[in-house]
SEDREN-612010 format. One record per residue (C-alpha): x, y, z; residue in three letters; residue number from 1; chain. Coordinates in nm, 3 decimals, decimal comma. Layout:
<numars>
<<X Y Z> "ALA" NUM "A">
...
</numars>
This chain:
<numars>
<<0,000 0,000 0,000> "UNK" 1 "A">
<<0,117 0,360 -0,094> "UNK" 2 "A">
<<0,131 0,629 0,182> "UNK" 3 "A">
<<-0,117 0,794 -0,075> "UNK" 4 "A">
<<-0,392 0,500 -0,044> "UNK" 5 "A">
<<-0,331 0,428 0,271> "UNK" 6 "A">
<<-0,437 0,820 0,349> "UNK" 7 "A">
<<-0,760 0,781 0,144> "UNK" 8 "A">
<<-0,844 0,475 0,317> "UNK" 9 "A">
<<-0,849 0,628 0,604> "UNK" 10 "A">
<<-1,111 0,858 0,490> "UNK" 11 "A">
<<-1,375 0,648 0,554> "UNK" 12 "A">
<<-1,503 0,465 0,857> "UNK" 13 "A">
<<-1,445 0,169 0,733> "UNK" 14 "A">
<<-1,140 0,235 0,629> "UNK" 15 "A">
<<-0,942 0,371 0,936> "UNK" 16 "A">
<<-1,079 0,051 1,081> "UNK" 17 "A">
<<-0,912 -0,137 0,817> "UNK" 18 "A">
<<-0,561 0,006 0,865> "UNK" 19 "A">
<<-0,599 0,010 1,251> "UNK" 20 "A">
<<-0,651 -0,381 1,200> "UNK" 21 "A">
<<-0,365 -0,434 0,945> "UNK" 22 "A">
<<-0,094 -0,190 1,091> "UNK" 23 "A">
<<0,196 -0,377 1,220> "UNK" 24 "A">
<<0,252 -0,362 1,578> "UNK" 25 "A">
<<0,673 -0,258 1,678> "UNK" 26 "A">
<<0,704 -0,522 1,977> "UNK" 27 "A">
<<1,049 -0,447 1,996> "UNK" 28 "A">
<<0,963 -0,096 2,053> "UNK" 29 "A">
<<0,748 -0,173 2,292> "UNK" 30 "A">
<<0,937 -0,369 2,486> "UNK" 31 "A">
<<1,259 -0,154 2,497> "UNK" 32 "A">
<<1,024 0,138 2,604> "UNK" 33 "A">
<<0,881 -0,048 2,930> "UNK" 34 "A">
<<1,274 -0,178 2,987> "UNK" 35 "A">
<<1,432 0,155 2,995> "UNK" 36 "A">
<<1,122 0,316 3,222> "UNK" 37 "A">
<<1,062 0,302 3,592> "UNK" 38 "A">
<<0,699 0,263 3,490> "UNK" 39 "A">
<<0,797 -0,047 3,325> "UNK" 40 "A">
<<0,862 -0,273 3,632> "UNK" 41 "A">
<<0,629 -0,081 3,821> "UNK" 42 "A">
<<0,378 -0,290 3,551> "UNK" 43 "A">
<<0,550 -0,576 3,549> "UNK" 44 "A">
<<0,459 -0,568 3,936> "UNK" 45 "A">
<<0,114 -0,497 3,876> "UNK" 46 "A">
<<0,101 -0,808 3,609> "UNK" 47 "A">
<<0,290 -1,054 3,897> "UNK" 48 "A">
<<-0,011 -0,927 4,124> "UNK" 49 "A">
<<-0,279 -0,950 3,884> "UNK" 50 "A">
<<-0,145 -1,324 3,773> "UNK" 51 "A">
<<-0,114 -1,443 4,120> "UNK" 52 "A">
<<-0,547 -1,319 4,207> "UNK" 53 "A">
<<-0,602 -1,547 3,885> "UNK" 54 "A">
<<-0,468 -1,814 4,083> "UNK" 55 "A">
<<-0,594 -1,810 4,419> "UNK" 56 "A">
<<-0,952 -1,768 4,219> "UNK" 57 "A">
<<-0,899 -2,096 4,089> "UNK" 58 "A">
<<-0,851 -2,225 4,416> "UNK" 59 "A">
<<-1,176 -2,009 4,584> "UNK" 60 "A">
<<-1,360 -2,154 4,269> "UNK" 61 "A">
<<-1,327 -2,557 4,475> "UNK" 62 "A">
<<-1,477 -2,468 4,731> "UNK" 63 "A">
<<-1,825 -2,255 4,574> "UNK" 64 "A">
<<-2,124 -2,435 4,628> "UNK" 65 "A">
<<-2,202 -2,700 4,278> "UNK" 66 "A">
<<-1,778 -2,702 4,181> "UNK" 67 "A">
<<-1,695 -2,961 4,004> "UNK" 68 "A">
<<-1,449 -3,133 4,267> "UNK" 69 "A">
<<-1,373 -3,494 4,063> "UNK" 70 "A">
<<-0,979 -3,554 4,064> "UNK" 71 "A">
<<-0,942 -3,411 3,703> "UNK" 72 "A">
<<-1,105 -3,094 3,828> "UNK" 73 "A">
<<-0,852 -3,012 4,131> "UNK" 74 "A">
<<-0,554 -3,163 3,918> "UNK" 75 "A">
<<-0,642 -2,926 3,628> "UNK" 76 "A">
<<-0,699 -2,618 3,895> "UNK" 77 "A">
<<-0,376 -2,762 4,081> "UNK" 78 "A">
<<-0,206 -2,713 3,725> "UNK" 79 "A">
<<-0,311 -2,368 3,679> "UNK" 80 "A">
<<-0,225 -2,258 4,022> "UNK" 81 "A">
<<0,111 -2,377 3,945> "UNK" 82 "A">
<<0,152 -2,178 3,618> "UNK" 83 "A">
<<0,008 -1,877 3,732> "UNK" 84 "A">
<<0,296 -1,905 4,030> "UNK" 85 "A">
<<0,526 -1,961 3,759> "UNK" 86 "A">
<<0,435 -1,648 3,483> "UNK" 87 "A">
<<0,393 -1,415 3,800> "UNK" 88 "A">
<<0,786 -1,469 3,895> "UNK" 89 "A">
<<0,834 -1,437 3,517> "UNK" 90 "A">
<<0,717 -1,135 3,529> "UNK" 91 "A">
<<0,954 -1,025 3,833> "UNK" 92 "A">
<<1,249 -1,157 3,784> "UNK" 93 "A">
<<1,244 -1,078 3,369> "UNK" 94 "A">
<<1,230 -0,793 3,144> "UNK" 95 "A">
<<0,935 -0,721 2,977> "UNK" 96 "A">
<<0,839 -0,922 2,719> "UNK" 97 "A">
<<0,908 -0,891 2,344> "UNK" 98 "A">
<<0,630 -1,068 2,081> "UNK" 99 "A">
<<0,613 -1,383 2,166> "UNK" 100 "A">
<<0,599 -1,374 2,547> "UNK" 101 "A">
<<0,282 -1,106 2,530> "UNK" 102 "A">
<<0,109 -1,330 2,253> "UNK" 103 "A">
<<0,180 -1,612 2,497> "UNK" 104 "A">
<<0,083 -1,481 2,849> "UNK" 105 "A">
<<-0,235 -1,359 2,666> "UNK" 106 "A">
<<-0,314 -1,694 2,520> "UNK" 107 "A">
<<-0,204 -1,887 2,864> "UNK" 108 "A">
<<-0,479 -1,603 3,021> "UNK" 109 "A">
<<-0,750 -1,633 2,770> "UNK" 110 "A">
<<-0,704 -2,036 2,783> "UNK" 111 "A">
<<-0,701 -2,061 3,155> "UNK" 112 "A">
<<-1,000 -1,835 3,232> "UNK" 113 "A">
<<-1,202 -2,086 3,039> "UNK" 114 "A">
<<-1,104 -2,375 3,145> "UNK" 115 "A">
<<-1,174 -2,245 3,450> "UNK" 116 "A">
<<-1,568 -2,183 3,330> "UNK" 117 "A">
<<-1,574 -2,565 3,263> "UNK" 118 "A">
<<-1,494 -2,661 3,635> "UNK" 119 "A">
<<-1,642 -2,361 3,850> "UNK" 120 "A">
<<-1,998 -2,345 3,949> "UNK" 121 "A">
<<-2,245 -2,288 3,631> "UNK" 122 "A">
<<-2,392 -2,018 3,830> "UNK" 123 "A">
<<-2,028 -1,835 3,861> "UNK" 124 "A">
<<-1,992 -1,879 3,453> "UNK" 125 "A">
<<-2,088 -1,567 3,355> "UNK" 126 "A">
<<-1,931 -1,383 3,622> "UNK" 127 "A">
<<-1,607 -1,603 3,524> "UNK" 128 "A">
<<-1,593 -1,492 3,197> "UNK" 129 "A">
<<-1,558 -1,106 3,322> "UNK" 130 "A">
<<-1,205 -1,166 3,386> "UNK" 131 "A">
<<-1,171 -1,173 3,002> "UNK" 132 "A">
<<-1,199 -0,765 3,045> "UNK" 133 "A">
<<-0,869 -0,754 3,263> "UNK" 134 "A">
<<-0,708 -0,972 2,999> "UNK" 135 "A">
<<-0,863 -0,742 2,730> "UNK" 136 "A">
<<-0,686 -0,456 2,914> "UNK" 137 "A">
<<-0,362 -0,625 2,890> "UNK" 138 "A">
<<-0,448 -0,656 2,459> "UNK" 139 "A">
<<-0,509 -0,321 2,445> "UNK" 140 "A">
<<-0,160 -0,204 2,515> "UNK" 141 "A">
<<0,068 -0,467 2,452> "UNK" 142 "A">
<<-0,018 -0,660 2,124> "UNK" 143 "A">
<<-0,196 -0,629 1,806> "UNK" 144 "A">
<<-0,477 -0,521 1,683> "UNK" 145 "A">
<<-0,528 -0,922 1,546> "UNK" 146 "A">
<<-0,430 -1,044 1,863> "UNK" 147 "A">
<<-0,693 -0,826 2,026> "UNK" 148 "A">
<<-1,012 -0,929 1,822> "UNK" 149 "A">
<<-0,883 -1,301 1,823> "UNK" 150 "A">
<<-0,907 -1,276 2,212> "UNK" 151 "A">
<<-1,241 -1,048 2,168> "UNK" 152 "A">
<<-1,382 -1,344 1,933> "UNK" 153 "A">
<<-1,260 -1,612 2,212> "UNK" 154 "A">
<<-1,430 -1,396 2,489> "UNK" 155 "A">
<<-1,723 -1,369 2,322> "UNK" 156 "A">
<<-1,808 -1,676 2,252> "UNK" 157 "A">
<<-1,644 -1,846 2,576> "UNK" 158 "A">
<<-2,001 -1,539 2,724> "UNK" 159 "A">
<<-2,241 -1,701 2,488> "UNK" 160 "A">
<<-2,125 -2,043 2,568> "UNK" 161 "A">
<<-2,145 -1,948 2,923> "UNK" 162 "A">
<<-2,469 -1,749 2,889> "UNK" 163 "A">
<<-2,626 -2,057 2,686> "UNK" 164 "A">
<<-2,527 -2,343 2,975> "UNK" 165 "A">
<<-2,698 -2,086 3,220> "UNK" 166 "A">
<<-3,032 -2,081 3,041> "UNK" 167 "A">
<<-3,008 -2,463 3,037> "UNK" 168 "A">
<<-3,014 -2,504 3,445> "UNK" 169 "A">
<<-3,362 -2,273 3,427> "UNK" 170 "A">
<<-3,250 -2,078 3,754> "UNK" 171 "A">
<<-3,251 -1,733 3,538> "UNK" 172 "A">
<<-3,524 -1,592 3,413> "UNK" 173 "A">
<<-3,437 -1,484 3,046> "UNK" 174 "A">
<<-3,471 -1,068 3,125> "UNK" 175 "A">
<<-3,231 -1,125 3,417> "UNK" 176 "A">
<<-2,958 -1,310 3,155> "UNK" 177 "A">
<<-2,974 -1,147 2,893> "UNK" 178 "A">
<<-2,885 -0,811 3,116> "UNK" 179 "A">
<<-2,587 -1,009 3,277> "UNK" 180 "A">
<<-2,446 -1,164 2,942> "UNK" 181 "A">
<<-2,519 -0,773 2,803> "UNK" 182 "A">
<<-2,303 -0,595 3,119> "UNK" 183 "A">
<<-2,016 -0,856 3,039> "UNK" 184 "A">
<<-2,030 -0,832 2,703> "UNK" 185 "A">
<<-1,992 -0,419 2,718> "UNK" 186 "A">
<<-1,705 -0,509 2,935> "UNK" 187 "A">
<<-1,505 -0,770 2,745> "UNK" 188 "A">
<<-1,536 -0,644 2,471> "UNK" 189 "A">
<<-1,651 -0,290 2,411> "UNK" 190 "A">
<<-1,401 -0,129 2,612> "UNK" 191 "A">
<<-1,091 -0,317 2,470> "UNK" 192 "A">
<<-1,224 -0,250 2,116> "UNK" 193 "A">
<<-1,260 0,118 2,176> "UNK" 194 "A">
<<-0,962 0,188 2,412> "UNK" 195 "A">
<<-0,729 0,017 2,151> "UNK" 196 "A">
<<-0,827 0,255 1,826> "UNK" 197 "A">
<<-0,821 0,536 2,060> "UNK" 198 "A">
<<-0,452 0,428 2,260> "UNK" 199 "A">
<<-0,351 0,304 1,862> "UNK" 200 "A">
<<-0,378 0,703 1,719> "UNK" 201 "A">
<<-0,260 0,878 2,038> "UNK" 202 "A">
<<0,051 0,656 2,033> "UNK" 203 "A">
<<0,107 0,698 1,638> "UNK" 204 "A">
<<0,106 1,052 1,698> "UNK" 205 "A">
<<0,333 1,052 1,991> "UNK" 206 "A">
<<0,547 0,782 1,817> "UNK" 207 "A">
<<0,601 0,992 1,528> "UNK" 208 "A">
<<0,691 1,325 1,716> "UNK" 209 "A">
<<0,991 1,137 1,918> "UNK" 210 "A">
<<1,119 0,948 1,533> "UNK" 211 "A">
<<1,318 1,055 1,290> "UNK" 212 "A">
<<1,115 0,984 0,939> "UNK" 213 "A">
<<1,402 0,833 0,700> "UNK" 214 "A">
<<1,587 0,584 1,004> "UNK" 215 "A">
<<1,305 0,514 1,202> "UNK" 216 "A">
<<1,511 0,583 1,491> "UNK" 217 "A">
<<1,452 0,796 1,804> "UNK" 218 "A">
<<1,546 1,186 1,704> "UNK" 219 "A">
<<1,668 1,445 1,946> "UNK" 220 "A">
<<1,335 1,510 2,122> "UNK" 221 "A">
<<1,241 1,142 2,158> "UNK" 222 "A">
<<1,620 1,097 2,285> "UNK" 223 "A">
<<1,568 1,343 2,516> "UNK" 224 "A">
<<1,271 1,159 2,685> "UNK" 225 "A">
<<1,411 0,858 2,744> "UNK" 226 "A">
<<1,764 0,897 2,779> "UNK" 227 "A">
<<1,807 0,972 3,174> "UNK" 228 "A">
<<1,611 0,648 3,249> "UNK" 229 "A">
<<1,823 0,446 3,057> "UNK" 230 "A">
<<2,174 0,583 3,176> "UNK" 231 "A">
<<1,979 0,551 3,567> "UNK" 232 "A">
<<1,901 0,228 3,462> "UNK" 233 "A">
<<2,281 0,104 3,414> "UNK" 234 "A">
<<2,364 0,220 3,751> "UNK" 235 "A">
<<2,065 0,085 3,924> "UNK" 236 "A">
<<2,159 -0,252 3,812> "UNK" 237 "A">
<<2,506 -0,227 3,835> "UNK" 238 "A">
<<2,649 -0,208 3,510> "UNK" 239 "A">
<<2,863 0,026 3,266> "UNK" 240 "A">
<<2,705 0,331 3,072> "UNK" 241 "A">
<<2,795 0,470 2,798> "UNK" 242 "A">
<<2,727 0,754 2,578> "UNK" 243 "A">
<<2,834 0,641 2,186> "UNK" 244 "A">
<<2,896 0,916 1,911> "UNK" 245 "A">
<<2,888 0,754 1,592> "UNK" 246 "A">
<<2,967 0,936 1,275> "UNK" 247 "A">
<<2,970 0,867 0,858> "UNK" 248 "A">
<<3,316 0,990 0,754> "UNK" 249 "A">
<<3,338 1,150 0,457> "UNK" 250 "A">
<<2,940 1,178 0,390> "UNK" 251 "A">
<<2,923 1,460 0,184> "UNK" 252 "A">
<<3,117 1,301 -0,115> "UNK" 253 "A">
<<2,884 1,027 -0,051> "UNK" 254 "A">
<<2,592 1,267 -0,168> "UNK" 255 "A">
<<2,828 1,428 -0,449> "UNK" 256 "A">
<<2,921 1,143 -0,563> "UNK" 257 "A">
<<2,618 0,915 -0,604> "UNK" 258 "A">
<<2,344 1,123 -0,507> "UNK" 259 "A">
<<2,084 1,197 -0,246> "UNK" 260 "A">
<<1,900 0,876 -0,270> "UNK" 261 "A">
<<2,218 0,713 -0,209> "UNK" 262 "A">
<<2,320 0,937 0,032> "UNK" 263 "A">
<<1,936 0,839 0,219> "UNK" 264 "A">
<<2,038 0,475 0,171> "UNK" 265 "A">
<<2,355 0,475 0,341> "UNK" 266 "A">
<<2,218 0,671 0,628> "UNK" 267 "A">
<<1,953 0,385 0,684> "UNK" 268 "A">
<<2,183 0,126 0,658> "UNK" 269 "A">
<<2,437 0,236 0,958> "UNK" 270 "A">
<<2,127 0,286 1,155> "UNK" 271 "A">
<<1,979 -0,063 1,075> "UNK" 272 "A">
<<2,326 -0,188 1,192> "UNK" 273 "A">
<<2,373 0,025 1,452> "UNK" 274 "A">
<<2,025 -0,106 1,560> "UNK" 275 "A">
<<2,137 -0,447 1,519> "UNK" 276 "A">
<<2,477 -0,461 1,688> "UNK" 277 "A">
<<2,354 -0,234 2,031> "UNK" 278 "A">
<<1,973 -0,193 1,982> "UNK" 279 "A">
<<1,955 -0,429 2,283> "UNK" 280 "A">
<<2,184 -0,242 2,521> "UNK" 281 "A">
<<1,994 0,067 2,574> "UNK" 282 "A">
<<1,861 0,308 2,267> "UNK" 283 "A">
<<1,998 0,465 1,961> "UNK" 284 "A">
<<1,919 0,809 1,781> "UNK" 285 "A">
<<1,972 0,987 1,450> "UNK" 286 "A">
<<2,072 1,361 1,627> "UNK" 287 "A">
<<2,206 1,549 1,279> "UNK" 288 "A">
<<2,257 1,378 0,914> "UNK" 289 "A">
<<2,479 1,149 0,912> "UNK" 290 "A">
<<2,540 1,152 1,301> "UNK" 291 "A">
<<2,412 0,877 1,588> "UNK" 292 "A">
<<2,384 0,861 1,931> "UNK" 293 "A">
<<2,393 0,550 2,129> "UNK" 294 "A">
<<2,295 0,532 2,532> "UNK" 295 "A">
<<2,375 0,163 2,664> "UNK" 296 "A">
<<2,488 -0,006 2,934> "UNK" 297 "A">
<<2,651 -0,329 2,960> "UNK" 298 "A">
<<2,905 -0,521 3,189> "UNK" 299 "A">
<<3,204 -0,405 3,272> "UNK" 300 "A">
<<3,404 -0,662 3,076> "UNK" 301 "A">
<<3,133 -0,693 2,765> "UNK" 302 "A">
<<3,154 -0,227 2,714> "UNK" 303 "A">
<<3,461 -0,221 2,522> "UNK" 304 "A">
<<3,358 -0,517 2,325> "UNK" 305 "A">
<<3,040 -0,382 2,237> "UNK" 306 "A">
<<3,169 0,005 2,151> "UNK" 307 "A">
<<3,508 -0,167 1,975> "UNK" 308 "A">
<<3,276 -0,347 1,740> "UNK" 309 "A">
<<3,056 -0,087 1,585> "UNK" 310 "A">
<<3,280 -0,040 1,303> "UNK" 311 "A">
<<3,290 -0,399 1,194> "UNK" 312 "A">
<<2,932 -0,419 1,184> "UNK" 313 "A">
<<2,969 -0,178 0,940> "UNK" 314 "A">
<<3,122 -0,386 0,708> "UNK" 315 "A">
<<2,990 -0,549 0,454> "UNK" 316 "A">
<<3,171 -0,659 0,102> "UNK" 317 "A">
<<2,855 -0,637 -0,056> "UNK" 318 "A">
<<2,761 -0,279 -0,008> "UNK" 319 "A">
<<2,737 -0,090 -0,310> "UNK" 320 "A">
<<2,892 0,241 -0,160> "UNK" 321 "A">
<<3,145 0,095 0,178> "UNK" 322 "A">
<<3,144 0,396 0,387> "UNK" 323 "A">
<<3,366 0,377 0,715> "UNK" 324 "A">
<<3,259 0,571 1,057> "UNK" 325 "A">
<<3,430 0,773 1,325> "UNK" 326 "A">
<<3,332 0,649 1,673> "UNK" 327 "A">
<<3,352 0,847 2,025> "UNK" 328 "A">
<<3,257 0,700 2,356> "UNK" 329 "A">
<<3,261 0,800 2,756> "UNK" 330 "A">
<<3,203 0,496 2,952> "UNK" 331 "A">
<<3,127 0,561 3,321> "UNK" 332 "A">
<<3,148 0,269 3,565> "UNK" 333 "A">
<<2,843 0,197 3,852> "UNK" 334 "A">
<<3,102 0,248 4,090> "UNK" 335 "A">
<<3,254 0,551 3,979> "UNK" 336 "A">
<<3,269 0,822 4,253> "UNK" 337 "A">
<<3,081 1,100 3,952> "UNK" 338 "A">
<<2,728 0,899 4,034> "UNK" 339 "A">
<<2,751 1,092 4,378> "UNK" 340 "A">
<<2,850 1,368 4,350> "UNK" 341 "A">
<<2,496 1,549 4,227> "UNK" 342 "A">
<<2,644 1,600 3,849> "UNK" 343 "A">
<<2,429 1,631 3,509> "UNK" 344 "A">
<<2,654 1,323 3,417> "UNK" 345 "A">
<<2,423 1,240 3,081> "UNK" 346 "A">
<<2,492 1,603 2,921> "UNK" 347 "A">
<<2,862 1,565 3,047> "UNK" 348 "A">
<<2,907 1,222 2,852> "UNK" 349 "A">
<<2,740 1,354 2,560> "UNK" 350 "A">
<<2,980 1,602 2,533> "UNK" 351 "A">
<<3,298 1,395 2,619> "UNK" 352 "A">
<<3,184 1,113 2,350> "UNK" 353 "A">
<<3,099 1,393 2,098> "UNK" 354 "A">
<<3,438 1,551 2,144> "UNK" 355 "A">
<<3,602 1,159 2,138> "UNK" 356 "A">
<<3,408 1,134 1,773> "UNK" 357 "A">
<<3,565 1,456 1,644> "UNK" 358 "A">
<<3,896 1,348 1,803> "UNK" 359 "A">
<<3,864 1,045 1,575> "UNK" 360 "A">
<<3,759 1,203 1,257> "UNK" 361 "A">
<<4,072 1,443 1,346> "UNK" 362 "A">
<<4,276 1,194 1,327> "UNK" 363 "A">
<<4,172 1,028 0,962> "UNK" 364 "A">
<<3,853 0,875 1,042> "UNK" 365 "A">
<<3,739 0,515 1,055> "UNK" 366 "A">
<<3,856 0,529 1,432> "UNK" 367 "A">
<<3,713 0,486 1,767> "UNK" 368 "A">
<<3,829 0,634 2,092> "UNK" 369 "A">
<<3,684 0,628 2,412> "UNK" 370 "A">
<<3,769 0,770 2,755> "UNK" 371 "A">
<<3,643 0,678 3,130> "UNK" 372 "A">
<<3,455 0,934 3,301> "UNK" 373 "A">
</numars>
């Protein structure tokens, strides 16, 4: 689809619905966000929590009044008391999940929650199948749009199902269910639905404020919003930040000598490496044209490694135009003495690694050098 069409379908009704439902969804980015947040194991905290009620439910559920209680029944509840135990210290003692772990804990949820409808009191099924809203609430901000109407279709019909086995005892009058199925219905489903289109725009927007159009990664002002969590975030778990200058030498002949839409290419393809080799160490930005800016944090004995190898994943014999890159670095330690002493130490690296780069590019380019703060 063309930027153009995909404007026009958006025109219609029907067609913003369409691209909301066929957008991709950037777990990565995701991910990385909650990682390099305070926020993000404050949530993590409130999933563990939230995990943990699912499973002392299932273990309430025994002893309601018309539970099934046969051995299947408590092994089965035994087995999801066990798993929820399990995906709530998940949740604690590991980062936050990329793709598959969300799709899974969702599936896991929406799975478990019925299972548990088969096994709990009929009278409790429709109540049951409200905790499909909490899991909805999960959808909404942490996977896809397909992901959330599979669950929404699961949900749904686990309700009916539910609804339909209550009608069958004849100890609801028909007015009476049909309000109850309606109320979880609303809940399951209508508020995912219309909290995701609405959380889907508001985070396009701010998503496209904080990137840079042509690399796709962060630019100055999204830098600027995330990078004092990240460098806190090395010292708080007692590892080595650093801030990384990286720099194409010798750009401008790149433009003159092949063009612009060269000159665009090559500027991807550093960040798409650069994304690559430390993407998972902390977060990279495009902060002029052919400049990057790296914040990551490592071990001790894995910094130099990871800083000392940017410029061979830069190489490639099969690029069209090679281009080579000036590096500059300032690594501080989680024990260095700086970290007390009340100091804007991110605007201080930043300028120490920026001053390394031009040091390198000084001295002929297709150089790193790095200093300890």
């Amino acid at each position: 689809m063309t930027p153009n069409s995909h404007h026009r379908d958006r025109g219609t009704a029907a067609g913003a619905l369409w691209a909301w439902f066929t957008q991709p969804y950037d777990y990565r980015w995701m991910a990385d966000f909650q990682n390099s947040r305070p926020t993000g194991k404050l949530i993590r905290w409130v999933m563990t929590i939230l995990t943990l009620n699912y499973g002392a439910l299932a273990v309430v559920a025994l002893f309601s009044d018309g539970a099934t209680r046969n051995a299947a029944a408590i092994g089965w509840k035994a087995f999801l008391v066990v798993m929820a135990v399990a995906v709530a210290a998940a949740w604690i003692v590991k980062p936050f999940p990329g793709r598959l772990g969300v799709v899974a804990f969702a599936v896991f949820a929406d799975l478990g929650t019925a299972s548990s409808i088969l096994v709990n009191p009929i009278a409790d099924a429709i109540l049951t199948c409200a905790l499909f809203a909490v899991i909805g609430t999960f959808c909404t901000f942490f996977v896809s749009p397909r992901w959330l109407v599979a669950h929404l279709i699961f949900s749904v019909a686990c309700t009916v199902v539910a609804a339909a086995a209550t009608y069958r005892t004849g100890d609801v009058d028909v007015a009476s269910l049909i309000f109850r199925t309606d109320v979880v219905l609303l809940a399951i489903a209508g508020v995912p639905l219309t909290s995701h289109l609405l959380v889907t725009v508001l985070t396009d927007d701010a998503r496209s404020s904080l990137l840079d159009p042509l690399t796709g990664l962060l630019n100055r002002r999204g830098l600027e919003s995330v990078i004092h969590d990240v460098w806190l975030l090395g010292r708080e778990e007692d590892r080595c930040s650093a801030v990384v200058v990286v720099d194409i030498d010798r750009f401008k002949a790149v433009n003159d000598d092949y063009g612009h839409e060269e000159g665009d290419a090559v500027i991807v393809r550093v960040a798409e490496r650069l994304g690559a080799h430390m993407g998972r160490y902390g977060v990279i930005a495009r902060t002029g044209g052919e400049e990057y800016l790296a914040v990551v944090s490592t071990s001790r004995l894995h910094i130099d490694a990871l800083i000392h190898g940017v410029r061979r994943a830069m190489r490639d014999p099969d690029d069209g135009v090679a281009v080579t890159v000036s590096v500059g670095a300032a690594i501080l330690h989680a024990s260095s003495p700086l970290w007390e002493q009340n100091l804007d130490l991110v605007t201080r690296a930043m300028r120490v690694a920026d001053s390394m780069m031009y040091e390198a590019k000084a001295a002929g380019g297709n150089r790193i050098v790095t200093t300890v703060l």
